[in-house]
Residue frames as a rotation matrix with the C-alpha (Angstrom) as fourth column:
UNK 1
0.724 -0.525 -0.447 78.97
-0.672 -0.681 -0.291 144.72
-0.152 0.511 -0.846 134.80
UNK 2
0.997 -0.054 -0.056 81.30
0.012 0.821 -0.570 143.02
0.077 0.568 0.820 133.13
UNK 3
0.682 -0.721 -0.122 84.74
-0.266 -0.400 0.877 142.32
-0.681 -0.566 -0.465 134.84
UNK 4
0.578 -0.687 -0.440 87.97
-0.638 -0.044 -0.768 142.24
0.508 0.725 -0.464 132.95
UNK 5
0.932 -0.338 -0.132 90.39
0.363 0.861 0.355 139.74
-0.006 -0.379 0.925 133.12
UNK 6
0.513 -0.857 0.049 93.99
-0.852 -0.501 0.156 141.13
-0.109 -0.122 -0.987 134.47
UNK 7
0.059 -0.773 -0.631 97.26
-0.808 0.334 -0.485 139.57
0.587 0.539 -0.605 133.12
UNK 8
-0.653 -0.317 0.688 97.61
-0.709 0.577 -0.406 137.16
-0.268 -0.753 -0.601 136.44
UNK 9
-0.073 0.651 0.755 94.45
-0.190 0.734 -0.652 135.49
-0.979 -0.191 0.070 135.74
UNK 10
0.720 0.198 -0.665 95.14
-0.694 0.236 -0.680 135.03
0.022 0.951 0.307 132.29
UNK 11
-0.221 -0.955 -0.195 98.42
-0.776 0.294 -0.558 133.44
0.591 0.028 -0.806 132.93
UNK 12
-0.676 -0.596 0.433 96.61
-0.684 0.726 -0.068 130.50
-0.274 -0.342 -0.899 134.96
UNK 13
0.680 0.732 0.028 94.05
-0.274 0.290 -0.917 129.98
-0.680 0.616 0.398 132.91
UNK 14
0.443 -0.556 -0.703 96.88
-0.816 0.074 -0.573 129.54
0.370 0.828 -0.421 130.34
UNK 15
-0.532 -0.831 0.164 98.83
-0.739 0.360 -0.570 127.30
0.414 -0.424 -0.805 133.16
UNK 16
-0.649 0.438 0.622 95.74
-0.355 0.549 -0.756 125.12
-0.673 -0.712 -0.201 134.32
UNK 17
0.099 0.309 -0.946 94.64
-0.991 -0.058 -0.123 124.20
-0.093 0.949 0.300 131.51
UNK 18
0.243 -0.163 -0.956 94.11
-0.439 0.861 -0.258 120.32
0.865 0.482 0.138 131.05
UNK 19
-0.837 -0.403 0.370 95.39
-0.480 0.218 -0.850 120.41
0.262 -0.889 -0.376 134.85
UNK 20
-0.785 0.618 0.045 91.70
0.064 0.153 -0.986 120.78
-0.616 -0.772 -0.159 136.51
UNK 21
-0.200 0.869 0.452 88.41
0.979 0.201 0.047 120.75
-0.050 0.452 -0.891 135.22
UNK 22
-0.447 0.021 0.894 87.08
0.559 -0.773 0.298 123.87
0.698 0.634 0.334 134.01
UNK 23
0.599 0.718 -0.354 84.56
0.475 0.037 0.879 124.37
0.644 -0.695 -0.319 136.85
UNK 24
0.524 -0.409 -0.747 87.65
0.851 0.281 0.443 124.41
0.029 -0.868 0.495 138.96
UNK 25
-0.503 -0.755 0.420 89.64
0.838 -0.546 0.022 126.90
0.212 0.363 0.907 137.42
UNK 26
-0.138 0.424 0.895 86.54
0.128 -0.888 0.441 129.29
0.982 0.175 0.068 137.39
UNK 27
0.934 0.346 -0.093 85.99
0.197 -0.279 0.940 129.08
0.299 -0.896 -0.329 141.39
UNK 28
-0.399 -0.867 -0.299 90.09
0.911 -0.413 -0.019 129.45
-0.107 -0.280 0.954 141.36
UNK 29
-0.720 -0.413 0.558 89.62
0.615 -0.752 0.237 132.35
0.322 0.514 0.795 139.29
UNK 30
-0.577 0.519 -0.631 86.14
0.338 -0.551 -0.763 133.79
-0.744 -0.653 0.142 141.02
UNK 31
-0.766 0.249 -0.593 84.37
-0.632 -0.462 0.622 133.52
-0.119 0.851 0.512 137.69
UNK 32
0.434 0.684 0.587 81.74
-0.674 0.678 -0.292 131.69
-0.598 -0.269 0.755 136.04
UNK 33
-0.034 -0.274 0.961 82.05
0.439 0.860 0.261 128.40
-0.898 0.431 0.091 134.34
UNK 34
0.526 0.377 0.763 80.71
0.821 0.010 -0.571 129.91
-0.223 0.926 -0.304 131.02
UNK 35
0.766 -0.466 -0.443 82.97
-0.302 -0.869 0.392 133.34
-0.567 -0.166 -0.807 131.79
UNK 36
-0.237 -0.956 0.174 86.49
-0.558 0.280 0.781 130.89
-0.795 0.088 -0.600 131.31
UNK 37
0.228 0.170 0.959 84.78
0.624 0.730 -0.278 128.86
-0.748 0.662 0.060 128.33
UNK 38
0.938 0.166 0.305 84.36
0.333 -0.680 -0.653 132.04
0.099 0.714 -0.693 126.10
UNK 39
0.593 -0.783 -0.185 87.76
-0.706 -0.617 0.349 133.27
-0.387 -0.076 -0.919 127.40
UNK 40
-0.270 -0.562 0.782 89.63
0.087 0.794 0.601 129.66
-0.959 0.230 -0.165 126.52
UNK 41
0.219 0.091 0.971 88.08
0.947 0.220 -0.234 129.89
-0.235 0.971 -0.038 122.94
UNK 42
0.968 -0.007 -0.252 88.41
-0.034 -0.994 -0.106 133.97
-0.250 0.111 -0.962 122.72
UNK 43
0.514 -0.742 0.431 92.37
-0.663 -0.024 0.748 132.61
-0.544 -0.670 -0.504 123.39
UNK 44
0.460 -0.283 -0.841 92.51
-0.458 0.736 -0.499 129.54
0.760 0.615 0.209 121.02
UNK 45
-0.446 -0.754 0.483 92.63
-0.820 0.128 -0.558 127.49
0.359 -0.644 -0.675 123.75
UNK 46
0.629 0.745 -0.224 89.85
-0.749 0.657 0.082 124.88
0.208 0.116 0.971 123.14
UNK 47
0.448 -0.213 -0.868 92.58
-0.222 0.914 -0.339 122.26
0.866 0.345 0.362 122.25
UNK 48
0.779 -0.347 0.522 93.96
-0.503 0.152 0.851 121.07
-0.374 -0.926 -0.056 125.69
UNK 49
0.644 -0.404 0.650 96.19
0.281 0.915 0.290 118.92
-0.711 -0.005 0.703 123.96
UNK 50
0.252 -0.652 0.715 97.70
0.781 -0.299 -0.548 120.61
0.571 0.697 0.434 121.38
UNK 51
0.640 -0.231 0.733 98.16
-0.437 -0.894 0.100 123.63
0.632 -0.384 -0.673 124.19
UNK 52
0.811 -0.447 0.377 99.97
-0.273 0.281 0.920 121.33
-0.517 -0.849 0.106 126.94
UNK 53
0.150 -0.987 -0.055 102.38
-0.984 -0.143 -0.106 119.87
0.097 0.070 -0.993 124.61
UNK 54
-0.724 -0.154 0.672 101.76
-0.235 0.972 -0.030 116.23
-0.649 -0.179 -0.740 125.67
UNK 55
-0.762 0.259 -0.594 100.29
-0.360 0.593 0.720 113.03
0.539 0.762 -0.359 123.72
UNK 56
0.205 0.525 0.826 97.37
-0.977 0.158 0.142 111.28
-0.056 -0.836 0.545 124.69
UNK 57
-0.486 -0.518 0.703 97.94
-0.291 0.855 0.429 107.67
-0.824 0.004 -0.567 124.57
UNK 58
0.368 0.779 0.507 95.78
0.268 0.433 -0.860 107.29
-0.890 0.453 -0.050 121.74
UNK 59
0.764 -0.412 -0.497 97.86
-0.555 -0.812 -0.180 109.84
-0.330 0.413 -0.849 120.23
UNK 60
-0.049 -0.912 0.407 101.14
-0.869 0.240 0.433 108.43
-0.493 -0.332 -0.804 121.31
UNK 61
-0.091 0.074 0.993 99.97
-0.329 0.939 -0.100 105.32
-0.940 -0.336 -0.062 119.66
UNK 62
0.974 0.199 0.111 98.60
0.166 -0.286 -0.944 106.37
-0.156 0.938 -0.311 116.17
UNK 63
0.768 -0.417 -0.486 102.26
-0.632 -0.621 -0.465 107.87
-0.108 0.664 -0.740 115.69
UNK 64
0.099 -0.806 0.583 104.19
-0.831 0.255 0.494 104.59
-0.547 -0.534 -0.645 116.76
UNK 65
-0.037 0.553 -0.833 101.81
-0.909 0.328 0.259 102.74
0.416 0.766 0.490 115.10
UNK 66
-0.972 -0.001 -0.233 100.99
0.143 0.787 -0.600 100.25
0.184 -0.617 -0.765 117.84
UNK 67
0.139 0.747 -0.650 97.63
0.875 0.215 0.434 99.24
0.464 -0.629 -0.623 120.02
UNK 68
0.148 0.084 0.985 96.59
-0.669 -0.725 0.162 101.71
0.728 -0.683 -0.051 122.68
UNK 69
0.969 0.118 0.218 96.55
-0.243 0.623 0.744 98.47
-0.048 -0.773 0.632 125.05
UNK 70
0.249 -0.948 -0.199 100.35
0.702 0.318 -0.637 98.40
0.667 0.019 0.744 123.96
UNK 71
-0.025 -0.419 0.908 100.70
0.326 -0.862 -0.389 101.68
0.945 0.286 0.158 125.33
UNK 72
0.553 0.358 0.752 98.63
-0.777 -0.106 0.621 101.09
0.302 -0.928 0.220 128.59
UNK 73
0.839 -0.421 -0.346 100.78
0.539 0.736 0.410 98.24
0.082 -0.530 0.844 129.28
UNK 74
0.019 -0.998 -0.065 103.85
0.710 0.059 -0.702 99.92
0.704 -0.033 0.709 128.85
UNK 75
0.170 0.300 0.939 102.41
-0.621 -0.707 0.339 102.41
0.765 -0.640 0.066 131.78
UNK 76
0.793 0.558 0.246 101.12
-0.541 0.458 0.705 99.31
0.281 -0.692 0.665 134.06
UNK 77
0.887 -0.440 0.141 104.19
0.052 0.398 0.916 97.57
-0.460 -0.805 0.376 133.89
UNK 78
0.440 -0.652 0.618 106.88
0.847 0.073 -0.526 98.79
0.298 0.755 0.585 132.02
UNK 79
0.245 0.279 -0.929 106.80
0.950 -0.260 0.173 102.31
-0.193 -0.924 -0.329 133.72
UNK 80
-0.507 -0.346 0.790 106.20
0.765 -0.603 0.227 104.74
0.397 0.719 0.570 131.15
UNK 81
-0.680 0.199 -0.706 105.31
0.619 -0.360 -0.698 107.59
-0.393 -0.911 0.122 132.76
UNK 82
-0.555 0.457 0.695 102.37
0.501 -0.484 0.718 109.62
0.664 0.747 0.040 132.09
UNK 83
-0.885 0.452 0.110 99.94
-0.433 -0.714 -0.550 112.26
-0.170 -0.534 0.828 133.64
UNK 84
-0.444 0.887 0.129 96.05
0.854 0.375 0.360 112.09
0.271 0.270 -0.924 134.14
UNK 85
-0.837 -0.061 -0.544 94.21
0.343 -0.832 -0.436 115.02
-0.426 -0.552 0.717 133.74
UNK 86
-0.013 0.999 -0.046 90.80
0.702 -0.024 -0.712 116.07
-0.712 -0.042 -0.701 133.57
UNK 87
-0.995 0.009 -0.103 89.78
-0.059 -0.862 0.503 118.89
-0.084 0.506 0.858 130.43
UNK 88
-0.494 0.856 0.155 86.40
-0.448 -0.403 0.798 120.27
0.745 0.324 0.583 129.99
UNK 89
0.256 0.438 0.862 84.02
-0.939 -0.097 0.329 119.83
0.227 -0.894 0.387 133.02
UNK 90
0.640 0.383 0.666 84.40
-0.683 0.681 0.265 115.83
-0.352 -0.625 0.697 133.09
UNK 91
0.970 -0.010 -0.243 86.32
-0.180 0.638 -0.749 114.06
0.162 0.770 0.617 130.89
UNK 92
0.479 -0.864 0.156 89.68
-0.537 -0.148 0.831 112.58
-0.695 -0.481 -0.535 131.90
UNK 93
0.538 -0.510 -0.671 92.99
-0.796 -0.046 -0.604 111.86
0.277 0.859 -0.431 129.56
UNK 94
0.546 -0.835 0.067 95.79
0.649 0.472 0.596 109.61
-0.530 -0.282 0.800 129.91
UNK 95
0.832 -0.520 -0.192 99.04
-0.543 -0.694 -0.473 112.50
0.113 0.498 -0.860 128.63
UNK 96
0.587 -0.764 -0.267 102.45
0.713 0.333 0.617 111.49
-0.383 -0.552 0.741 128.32
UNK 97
0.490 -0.438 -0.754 105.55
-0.460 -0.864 0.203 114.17
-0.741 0.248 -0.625 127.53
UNK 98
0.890 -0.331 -0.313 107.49
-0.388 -0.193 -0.901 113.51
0.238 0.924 -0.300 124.55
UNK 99
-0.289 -0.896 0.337 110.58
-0.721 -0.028 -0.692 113.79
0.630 -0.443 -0.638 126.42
UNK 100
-0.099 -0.061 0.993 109.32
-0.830 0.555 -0.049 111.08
-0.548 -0.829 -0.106 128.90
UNK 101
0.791 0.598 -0.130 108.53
-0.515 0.535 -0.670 109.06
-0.332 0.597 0.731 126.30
UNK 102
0.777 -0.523 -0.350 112.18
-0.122 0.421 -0.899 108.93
0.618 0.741 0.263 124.69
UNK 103
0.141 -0.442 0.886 113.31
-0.941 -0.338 -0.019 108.98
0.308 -0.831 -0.464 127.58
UNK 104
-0.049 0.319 0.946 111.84
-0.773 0.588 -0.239 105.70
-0.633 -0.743 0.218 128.61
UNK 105
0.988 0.113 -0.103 112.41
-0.140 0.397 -0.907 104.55
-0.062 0.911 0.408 124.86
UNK 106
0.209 -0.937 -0.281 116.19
-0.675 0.069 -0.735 104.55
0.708 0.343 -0.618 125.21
UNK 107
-0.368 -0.043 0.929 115.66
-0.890 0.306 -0.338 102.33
-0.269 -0.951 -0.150 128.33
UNK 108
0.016 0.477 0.879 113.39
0.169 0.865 -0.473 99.82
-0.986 0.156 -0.067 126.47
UNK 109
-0.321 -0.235 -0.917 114.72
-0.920 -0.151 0.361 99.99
-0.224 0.960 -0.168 122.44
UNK 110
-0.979 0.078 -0.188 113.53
-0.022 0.877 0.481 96.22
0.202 0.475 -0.857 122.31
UNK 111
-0.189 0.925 0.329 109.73
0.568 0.376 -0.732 97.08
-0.801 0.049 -0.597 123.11
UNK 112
0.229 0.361 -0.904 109.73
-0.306 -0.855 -0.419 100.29
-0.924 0.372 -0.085 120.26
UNK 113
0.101 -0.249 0.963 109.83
0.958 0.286 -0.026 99.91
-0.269 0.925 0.267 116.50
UNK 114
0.056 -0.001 -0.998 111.49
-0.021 -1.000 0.000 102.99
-0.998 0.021 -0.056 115.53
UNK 115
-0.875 -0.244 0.419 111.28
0.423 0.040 0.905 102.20
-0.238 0.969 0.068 111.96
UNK 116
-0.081 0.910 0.407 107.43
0.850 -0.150 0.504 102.55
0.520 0.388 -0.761 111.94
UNK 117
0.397 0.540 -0.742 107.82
0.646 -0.739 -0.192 106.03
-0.652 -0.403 -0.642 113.68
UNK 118
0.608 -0.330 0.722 108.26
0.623 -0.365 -0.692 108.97
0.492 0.871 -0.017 110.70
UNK 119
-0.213 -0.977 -0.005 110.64
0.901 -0.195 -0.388 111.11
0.378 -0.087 0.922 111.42
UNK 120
-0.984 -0.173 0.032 110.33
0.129 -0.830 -0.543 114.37
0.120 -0.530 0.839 113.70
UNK 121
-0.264 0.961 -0.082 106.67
0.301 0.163 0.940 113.54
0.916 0.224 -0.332 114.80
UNK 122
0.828 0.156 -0.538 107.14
0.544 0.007 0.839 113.24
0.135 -0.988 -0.079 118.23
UNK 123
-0.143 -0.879 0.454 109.22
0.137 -0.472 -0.871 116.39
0.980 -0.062 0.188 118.87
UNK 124
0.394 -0.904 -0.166 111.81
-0.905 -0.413 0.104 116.72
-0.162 0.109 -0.981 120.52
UNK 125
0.988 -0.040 -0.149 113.26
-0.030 0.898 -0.439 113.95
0.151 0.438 0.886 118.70
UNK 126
0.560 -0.813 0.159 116.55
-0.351 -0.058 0.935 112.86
-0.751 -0.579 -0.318 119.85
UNK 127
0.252 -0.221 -0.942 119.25
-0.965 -0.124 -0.229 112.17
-0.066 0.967 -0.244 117.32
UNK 128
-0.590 -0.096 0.802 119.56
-0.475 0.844 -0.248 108.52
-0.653 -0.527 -0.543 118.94
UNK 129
0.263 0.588 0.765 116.60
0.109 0.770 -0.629 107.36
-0.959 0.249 0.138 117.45
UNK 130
0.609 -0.081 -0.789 117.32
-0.790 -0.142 -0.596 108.48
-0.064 0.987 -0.150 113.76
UNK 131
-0.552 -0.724 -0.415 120.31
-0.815 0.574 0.081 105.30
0.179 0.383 -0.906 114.03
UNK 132
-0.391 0.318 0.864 117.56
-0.525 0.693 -0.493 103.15
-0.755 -0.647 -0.104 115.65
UNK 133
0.466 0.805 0.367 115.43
-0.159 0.484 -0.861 103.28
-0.870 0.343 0.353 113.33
UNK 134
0.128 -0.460 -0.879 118.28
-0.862 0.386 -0.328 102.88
0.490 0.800 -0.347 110.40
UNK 135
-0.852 -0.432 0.295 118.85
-0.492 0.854 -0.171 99.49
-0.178 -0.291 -0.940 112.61
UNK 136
-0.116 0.694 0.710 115.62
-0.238 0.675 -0.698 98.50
-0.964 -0.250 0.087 112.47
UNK 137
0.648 0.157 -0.745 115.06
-0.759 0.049 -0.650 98.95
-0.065 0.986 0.151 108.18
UNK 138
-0.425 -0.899 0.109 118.52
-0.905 0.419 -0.072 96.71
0.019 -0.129 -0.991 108.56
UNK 139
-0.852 0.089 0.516 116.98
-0.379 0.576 -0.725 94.32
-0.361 -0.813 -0.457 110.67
UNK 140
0.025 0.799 0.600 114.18
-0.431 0.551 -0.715 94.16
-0.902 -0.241 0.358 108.89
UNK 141
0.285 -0.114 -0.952 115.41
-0.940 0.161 -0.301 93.79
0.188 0.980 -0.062 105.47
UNK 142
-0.833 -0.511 -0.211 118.11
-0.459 0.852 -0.252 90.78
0.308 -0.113 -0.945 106.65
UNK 143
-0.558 0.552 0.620 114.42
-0.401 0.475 -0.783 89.30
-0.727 -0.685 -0.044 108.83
UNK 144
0.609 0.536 -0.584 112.69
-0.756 0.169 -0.633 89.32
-0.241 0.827 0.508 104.80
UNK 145
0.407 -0.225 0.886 113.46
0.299 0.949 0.103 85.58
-0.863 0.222 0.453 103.24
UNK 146
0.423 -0.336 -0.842 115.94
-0.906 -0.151 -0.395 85.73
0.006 0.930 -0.368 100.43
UNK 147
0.920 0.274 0.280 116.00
-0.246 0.960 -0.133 82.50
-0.305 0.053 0.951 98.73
UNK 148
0.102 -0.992 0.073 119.41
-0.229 0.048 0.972 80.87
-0.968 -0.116 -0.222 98.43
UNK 149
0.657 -0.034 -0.753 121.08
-0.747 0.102 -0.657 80.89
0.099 0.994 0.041 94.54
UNK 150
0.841 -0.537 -0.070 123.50
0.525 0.840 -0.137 78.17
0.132 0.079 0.988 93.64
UNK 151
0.067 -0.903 0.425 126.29
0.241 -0.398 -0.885 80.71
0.968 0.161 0.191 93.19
UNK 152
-0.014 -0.673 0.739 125.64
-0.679 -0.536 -0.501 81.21
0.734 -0.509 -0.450 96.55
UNK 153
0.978 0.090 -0.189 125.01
-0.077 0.994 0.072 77.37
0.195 -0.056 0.979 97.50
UNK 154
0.655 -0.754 -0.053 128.56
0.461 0.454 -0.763 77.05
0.599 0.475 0.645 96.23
UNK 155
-0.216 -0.874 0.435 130.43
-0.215 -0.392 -0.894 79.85
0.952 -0.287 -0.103 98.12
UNK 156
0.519 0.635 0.572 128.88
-0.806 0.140 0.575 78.18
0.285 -0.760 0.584 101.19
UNK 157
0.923 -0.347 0.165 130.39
0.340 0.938 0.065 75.08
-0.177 -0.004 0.984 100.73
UNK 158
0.222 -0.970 -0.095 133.59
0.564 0.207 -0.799 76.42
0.795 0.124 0.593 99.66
UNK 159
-0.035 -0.108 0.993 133.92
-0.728 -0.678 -0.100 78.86
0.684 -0.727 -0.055 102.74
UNK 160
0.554 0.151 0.819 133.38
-0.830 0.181 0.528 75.76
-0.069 -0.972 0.226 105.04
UNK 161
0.865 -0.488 0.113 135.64
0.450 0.657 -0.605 73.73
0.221 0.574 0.788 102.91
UNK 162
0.301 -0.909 0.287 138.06
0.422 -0.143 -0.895 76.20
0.855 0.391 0.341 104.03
UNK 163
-0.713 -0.456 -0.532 137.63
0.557 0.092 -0.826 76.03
0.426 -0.885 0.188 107.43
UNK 164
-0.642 0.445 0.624 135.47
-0.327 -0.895 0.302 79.02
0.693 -0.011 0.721 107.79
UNK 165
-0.827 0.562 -0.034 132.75
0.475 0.665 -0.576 78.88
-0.301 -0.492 -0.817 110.90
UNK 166
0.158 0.856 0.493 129.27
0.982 -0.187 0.010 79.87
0.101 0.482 -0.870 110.26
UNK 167
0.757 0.424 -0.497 128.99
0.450 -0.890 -0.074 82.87
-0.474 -0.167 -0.865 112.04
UNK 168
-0.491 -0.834 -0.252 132.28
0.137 -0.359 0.923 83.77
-0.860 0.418 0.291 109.61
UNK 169
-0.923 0.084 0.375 130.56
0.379 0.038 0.925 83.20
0.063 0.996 -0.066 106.84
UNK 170
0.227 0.928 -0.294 127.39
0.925 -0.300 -0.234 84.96
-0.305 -0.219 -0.927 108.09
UNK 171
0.113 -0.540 -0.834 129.35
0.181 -0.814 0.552 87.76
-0.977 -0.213 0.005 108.15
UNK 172
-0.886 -0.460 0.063 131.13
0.036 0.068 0.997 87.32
-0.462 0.886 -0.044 104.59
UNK 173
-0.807 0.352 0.474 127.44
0.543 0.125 0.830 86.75
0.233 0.928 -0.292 102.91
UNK 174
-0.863 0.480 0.158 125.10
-0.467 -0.877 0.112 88.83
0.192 0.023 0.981 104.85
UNK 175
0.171 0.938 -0.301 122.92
-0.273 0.339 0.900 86.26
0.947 -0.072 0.314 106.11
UNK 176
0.659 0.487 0.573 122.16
-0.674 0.046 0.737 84.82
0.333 -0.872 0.358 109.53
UNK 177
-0.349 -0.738 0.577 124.10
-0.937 0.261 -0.233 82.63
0.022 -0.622 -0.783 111.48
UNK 178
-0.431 0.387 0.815 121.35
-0.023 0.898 -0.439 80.15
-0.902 -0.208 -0.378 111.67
UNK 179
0.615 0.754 -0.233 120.14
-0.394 0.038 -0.918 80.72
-0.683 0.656 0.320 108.19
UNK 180
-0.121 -0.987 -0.109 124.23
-0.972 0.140 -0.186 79.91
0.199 0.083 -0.976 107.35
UNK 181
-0.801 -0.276 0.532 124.14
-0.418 0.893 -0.167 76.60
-0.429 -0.356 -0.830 109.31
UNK 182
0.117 0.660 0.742 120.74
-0.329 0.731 -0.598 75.42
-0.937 -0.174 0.303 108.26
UNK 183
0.746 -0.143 -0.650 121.14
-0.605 -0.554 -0.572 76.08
-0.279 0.820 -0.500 104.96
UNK 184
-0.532 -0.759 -0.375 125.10
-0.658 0.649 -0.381 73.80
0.533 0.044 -0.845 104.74
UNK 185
-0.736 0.054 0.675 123.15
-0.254 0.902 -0.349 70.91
-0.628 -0.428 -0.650 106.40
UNK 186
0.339 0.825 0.451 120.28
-0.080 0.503 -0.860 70.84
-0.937 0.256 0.237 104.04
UNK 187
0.329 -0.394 -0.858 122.82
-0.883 0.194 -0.428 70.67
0.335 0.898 -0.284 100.91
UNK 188
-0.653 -0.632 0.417 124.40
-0.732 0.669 -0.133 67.87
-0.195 -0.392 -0.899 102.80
UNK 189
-0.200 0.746 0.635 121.39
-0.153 0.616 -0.773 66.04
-0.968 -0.252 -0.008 103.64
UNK 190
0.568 0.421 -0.707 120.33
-0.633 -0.325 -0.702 67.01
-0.526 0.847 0.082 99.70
UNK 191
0.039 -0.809 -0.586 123.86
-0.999 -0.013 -0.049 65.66
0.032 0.587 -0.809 98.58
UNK 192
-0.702 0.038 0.711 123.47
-0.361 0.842 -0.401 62.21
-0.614 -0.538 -0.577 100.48
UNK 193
0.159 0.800 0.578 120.28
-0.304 0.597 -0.743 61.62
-0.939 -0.058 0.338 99.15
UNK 194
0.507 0.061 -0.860 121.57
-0.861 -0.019 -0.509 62.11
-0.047 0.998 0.043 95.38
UNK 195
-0.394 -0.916 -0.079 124.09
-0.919 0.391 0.060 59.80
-0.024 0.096 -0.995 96.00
């Protein structure tokens, strides 16, 4: 005869999920393996992952747009935290929470490109990252070569003609510091030779 399943044992079948292996759950639960399979799909509860809430690193990686071996380093020695947890009879994950994630992303903003992550993927998205990643587009526009014009050859030379140091005039034109200085020595070097 066919026993029924009472609210408790639905509720850790709902909570152990992705925890233990399936096997396990059913000797928790005094069922059979094939009893809790038909209930977990009866439930829409196939997806272990989409039901916990966490990424797998493979996941976590696709949405950052990085390696997975980026990701497993930043576990091994970077100490992103993450979970390991067995679903269906054998098969083990690497998970990590969202929240630990940006967590451990506001700690290490120089290993993450938050430009290359789209917006509200990885929820709960803090409103932090939404200026990060306007720094990075920044950061990467000013990092793209823009070739120098004469008109701006010229306000180069007069800006250091009027004292101005580079990193002033980095400022004033919107270019590097060192792209400033290299930039007023190779007109020099240019000028010299005309002479």
């Amino acid at each position: 005869m066919r026993k029924e399943w009472t609210e408790a044992e639905l509720l850790f079948l709902e909570d152990h999920i992705g925890m233990y292996k399936l096997s396990t759950i059913a000797n928790r639960l005094n069922r059979s393996y094939e009893s809790v399979r038909v209930k977990m799909k009866r439930l829409g509860l196939s997806n272990t992952k989409q039901h916990t809430g966490l990424v797998t690193i493979g996941e976590l990686a696709t949405i950052l747009k990085v390696d997975r071996t980026t990701i497993c380093e930043w576990t091994k020695k970077h100490g992103l935290t993450y979970l390991r947890r067995t679903t269906r009879e054998s098969r083990q994950f690497y998970f990590i929470h969202p929240t630990d994630f940006w967590e451990w992303a506001s700690e290490h903003k120089e290993k993450v490109q938050f430009s290359k992550i789209e917006p509200q993927t990885l929820l709960p998205e803090p409103d932090w990252v939404a200026i990060e990643r306007q720094k990075d587009k920044n950061l990467i526009k000013r990092r793209s070569y823009q070739i120098w014009t004469t008109k701006e050859d010229n306000t180069l030379l007069e800006l250091r003609n009027q004292g101005h140091t580079f990193k002033e005039i980095s400022v004033k034109m919107d270019r590097s510091m060192n792209s400033v200085a290299r930039r007023y020595e190779r007109i020099r070097e240019d000028t010299v030779i005309m002479k």
